[in-house]
Each structure stands twice: as C-alpha cells, then as structure tokens.
C-alpha positions in Angstrom: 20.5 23.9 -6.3 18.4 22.5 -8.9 15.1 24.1 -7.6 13.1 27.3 -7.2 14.5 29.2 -4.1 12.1 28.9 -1.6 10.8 31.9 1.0 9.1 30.4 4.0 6.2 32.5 5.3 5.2 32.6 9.4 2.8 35.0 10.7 3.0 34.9 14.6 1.7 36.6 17.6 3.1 35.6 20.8 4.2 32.3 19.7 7.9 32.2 21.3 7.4 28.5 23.2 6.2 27.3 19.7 8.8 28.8 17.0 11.9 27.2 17.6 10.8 24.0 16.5 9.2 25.5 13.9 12.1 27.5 12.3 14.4 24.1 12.8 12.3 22.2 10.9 12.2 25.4 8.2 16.6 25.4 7.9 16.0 23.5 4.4 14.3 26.9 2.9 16.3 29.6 1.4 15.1 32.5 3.6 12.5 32.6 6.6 10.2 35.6 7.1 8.4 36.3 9.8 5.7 38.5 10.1 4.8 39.9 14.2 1.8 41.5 15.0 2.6 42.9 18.3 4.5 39.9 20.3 5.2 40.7 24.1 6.3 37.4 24.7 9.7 37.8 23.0 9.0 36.5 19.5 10.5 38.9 17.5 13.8 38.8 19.2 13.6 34.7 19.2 12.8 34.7 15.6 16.2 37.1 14.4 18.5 35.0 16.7 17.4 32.1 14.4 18.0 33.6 11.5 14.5 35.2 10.2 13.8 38.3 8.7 11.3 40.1 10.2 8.3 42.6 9.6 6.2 44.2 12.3 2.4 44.4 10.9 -1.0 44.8 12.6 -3.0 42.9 12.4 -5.4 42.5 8.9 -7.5 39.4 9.7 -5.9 35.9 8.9 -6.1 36.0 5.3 -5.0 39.2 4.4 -2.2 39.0 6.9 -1.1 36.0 5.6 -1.1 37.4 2.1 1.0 40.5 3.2 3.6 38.5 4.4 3.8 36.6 1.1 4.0 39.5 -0.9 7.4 40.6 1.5 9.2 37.7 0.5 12.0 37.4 -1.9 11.2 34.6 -3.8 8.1 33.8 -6.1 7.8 30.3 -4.4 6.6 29.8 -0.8 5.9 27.5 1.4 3.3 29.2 4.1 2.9 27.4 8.4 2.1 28.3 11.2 4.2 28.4 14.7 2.3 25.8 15.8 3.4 23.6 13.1 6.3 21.2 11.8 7.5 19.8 8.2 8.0 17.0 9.0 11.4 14.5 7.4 9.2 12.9 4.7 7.3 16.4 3.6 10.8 18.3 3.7 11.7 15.8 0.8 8.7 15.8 -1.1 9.0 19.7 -1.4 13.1 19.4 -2.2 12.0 17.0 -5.3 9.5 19.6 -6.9 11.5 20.1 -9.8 12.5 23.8 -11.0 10.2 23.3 -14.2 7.1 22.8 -12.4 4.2 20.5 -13.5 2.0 22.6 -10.8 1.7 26.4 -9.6 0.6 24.7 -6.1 0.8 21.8 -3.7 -1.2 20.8 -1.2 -0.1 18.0 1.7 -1.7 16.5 4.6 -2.2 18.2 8.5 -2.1 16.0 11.1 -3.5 17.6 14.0 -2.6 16.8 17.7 -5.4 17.1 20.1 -5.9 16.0 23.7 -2.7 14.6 23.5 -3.0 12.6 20.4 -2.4 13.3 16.4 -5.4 12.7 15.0 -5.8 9.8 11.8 -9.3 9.9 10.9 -12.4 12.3 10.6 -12.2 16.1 10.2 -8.4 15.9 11.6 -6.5 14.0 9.5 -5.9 14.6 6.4 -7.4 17.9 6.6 -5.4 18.8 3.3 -3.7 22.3 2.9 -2.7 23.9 0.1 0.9 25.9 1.4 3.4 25.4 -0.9 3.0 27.9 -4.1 4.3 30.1 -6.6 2.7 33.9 -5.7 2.5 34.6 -9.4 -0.4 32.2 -9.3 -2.0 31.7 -6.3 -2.4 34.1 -3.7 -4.6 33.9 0.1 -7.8 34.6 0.0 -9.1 37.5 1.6 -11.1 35.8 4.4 -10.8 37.1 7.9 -11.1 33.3 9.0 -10.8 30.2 7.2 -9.1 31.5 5.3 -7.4 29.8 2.0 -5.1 29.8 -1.0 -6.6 30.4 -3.8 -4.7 29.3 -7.2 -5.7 29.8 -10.6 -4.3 25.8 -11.8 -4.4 22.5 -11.1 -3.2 21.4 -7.3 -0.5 19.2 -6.8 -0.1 17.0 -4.1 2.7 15.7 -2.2 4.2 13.4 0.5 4.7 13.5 3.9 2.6 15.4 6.9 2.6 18.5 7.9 2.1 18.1 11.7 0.4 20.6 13.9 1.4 20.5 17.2 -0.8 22.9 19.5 -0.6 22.8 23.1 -3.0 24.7 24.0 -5.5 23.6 26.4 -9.2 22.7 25.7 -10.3 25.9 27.4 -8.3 27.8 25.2 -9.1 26.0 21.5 -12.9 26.4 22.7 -12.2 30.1 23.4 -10.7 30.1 20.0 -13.4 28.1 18.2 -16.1 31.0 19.6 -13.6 33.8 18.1 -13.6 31.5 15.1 -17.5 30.6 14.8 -18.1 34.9 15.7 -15.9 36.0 12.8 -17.2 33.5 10.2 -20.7 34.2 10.9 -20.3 37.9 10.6 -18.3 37.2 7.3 -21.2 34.9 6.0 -24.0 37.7 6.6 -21.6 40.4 5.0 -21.6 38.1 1.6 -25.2 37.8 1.8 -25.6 34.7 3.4 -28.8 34.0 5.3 -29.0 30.9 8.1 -32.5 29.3 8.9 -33.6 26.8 10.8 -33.1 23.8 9.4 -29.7 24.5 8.7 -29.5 25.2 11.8 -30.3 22.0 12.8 -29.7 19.9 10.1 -25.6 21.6 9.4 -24.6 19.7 13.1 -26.4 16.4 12.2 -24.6 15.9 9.1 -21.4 17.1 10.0 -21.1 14.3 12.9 -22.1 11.6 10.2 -19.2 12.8 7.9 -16.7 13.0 10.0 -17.3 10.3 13.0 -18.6 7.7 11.1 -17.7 8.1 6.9 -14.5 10.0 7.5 -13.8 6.9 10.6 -13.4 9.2 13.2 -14.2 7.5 15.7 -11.3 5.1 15.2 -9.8 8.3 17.4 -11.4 7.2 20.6 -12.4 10.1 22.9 -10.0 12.7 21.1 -11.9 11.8 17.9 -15.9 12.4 19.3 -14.4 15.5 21.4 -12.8 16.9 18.2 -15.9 15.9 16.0 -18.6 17.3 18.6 -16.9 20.4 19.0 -16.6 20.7 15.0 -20.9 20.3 15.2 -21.2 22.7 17.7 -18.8 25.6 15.9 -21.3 24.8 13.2 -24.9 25.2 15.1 -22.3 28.2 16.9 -22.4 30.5 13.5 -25.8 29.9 11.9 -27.1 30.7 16.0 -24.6 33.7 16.2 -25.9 35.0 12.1 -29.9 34.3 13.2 -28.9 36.6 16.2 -27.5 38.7 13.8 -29.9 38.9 11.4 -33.0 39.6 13.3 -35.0 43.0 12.9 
C-alpha cells in the first residue's frame, strides 16, 4: 500500500435509508467508524453488518461530535462524510494518489449538492468546498455547535473529483432544519459577543442573493437555484432576527 492508512469518519443519527450507499462508496478506506447518537431506525446494526466499527455517543453539537469521532479512530489520516453523502469514482482516486510523504496536512474537494431533485452547479451549492480529508495531528474540527469546520494549522490542498450529497429529504424538512440551523448559530454568535443591527439585518440578505444568484451564476440552476439561494437569504435575515430577539433588554 503505498499510502497513509486511511480511517473513515461518519457520525449518524437515524440515517439507515442513507448509509449503505454511503459505506459502499467508503470500501477503498482502511477502516470505517461510525459514531451513533441514539438511532431507532436500525443504524447501528446496518452499519456492523457492513463492516464498521461502531461507538454509541450523545450527542455534543456537530463540531464537537465530529471531532470525538476522529479522535476514536486508528489512523492519524481521515477522511470525514456524512450519511447523506458519496465519494464519488473520480474523488476515490484523487484521495488514493495523495502520496504517503505528504505535500499537505489537509485537502479540501468540491460538494455537489442535490436539491429539489437536481445537483446543484452554480451559486452557494456547488462548489461549496470542504475541507474532509486530513491528518488529526494537524487539523482538528472546530468546536462550533453548527457550521461547523476543520480547522488546520497548514496550507490546504485540493483535489479532484465531487463529493456528492445526496439528501432526500423533503423541503419541509430542510426548512425545519435551516430554523434549527439559523436558531443554533445565532445563539452561538451572541455567546462570542456578536451583536446584529439593523442594517445588517437588512443589508446581510441583499447581498447574499447578489453573490450567489447572479456572481456565483446561480441562477443557471433554474428554480432549484433561486429556491436554494432565497432560502440561503432568508436563514441569514433568520439569525440576526432570532440574536435582535435575543438580545433585547
């Protein structure tokens, strides 16, 4: 094997329709570890049928969850997904050519979200590049409770090939998700100090929308594109109205 032995890293939580593709698409990594925080749906059992070792934790909050299950792995290199997610051919390849004597402590490669029906190519879903693959002794997740990311102490690689993420959840459910999301992140914000006013408040959704649906080409994404790029505006107007709410005497 002329590489680093490779740990992959999943935290799930009821996620058995989505983790059997997942894990195939993982076979090219020397060890799998799962890490449950309270499945019902049969997860855990799916997951050690396939092969995975697995770890029953509560749950921490995303980043510290996600760095808990790094730290149980048995190799200094890992490569970090989601259920919901698939390496895809090209990726697997560009990951199997990182040489043992690494030029980098950590890679980043492009997402390619599906939504509505459609993997998005343009705007705030696509390339929406994440930093997953890395050697622990050098990067480590940060210790957000939402958005959550790695934070390494060298210069990022970058490699070939998509990392695809294939949700099916409905729209009900991602705009349940996005209000969990924009709830968490503005409590987060006002415990590091942060203050929202309002003209950011305003301004934050205006200029979002001219990134992503007209510099970043989203609307080249038809009416999956302005959905996902309007509901990216509202989450933002969503947390600077949730920390004024907050934040008031």
């Amino acid at each position: 094997m002329n590489r680093a032995p490779l740990s992959a890293v999943i935290i799930t939580l009821d996620a058995a329709s989505q983790l059997p593709e997942c894990l195939a698409a993982l076979a090219f990594c020397d060890e799998i570890v799962v890490v449950d925080s309270g499945s019902s749906d049969g997860t855990v059992e799916l997951a050690r049928q396939r092969g995975a070792r697995v770890i029953n934790q509560d749950w921490l909050g995303y980043g510290p969850q996600k760095q808990f299950a790094v730290e149980r792995a048995s190799h200094d290199w890992v490569l970090c997904v989601d259920a919901d997610e698939r390496v895809t051919p090209e990726l697997r390849a560009s990951i199997l050519a990182v040489p043992p004597e690494q030029t980098f402590h950590a890679y980043r490669f492009a997402r390619c979200n599906r939504f509505m029906g459609r993997y998005l190519r343009h705007g705030e879903g696509y390339p929406d590049w994440s930093l997953r693959l890395f050697d622990r002794r050098h990067a480590r997740w940060s210790d957000d409770v939402v958005h959550e990311k790695v934070v390494a102490d060298g210069e990022v690689g970058t490699l070939a090939g998509d990392l695809l993420h294939d949700s099916a959840e409905s729209l009900d459910s991602y705009l349940a998700k996005q209000n969990r999301y924009t709830t968490l992140a503005a409590a987060d914000a006002l415990a590091r100090g942060k203050r929202a006013g309002a003209a950011r408040l305003l301004l934050s959704p205006l200029l979002r929308f001219f990134k992503f649906y007209f510099l970043r080409l989203g609307f080249l994404d038809g009416v999956p594109g302005l959905v996902h790029t309007l509901i990216g505006c509202q989450n933002s107007f969503a947390k600077y109205a949730k920390m004024l709410a907050k934040d008031k005497p």
